[in-house]
C-alpha positions in Angstrom: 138.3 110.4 128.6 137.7 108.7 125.4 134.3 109.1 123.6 134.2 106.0 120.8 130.7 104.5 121.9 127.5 106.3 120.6 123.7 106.0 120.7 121.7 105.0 118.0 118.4 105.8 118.4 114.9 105.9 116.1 115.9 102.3 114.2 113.4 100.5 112.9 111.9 97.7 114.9 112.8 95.5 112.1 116.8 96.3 111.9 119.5 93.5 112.4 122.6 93.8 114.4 124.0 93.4 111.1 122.3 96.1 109.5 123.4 98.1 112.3 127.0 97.3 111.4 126.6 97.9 108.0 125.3 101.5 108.7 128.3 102.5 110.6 131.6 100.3 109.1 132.3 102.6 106.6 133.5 105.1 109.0 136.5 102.9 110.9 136.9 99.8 112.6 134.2 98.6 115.3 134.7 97.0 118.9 130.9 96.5 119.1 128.0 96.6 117.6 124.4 95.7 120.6 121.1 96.2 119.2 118.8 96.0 122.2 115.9 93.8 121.8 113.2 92.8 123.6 113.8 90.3 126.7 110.9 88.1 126.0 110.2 88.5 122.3 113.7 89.4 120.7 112.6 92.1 118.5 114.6 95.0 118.6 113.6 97.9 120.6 114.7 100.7 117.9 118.1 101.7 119.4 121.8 100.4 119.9 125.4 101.2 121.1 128.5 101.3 118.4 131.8 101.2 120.2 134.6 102.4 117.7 138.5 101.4 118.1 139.0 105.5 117.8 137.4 107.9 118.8 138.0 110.4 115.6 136.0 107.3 113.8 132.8 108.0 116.0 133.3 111.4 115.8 132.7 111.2 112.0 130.0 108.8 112.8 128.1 111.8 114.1 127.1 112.9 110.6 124.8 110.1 111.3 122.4 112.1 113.2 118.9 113.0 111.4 119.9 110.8 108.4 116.9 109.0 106.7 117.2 105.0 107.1 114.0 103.0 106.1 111.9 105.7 106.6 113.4 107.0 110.2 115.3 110.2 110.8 118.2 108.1 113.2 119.8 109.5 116.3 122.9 109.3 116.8 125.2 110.8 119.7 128.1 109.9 122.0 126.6 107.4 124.6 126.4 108.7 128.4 127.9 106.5 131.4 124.7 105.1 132.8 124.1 107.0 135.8 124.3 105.0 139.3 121.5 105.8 141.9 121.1 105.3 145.0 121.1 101.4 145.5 117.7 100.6 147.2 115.7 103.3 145.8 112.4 103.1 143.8 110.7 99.8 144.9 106.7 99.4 146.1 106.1 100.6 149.6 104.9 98.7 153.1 103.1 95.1 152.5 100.6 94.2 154.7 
């Protein structure tokens, strides 16, 4: 299995999806750059997903990780399948 999409955590709130990009084209070619941001106000949440077209270009992307970007120590690690539960699980109880 190919592992070319990593998490970038510990951004600042302030950071563009083009800073983002920025950060991380000087080690290859990107499929995608998502900064996550807020649903209602559109400021980022302080993390993102960069999918590389090889994999050997997010593994050096890894040196990433604990670097100092405006004042933040980033995260950056290969980005885990998002687990599926149990469909139906989790919700509020009996209503009366």
């Amino acid at each position: 299995m190919q592992q070319n999409k990593l998490f970038v955590g510990n951004l600042a709130f302030s950071a563009t999806q083009a800073d983002v990009e920025a950060l991380f084209s000087d080690y290859g070619e990107l499929n995608e750059v998502r900064l996550i941001t807020d649903r209602d106000s559109g400021q980022s949440r302080g993390f993102a997903f960069v999918t590389f077209s090889a994999q050997k270009d997010a593994e050096s992307a890894l040196e990433m990780n604990g670097k100092l970007v405006n004042g933040r120590s980033l995260v950056v690690n290969i980005a885990k399948e998002k687990s599926k539960g149990r469909p139906g699980r989790g919700g509020g109880g009996r209503r009366y």
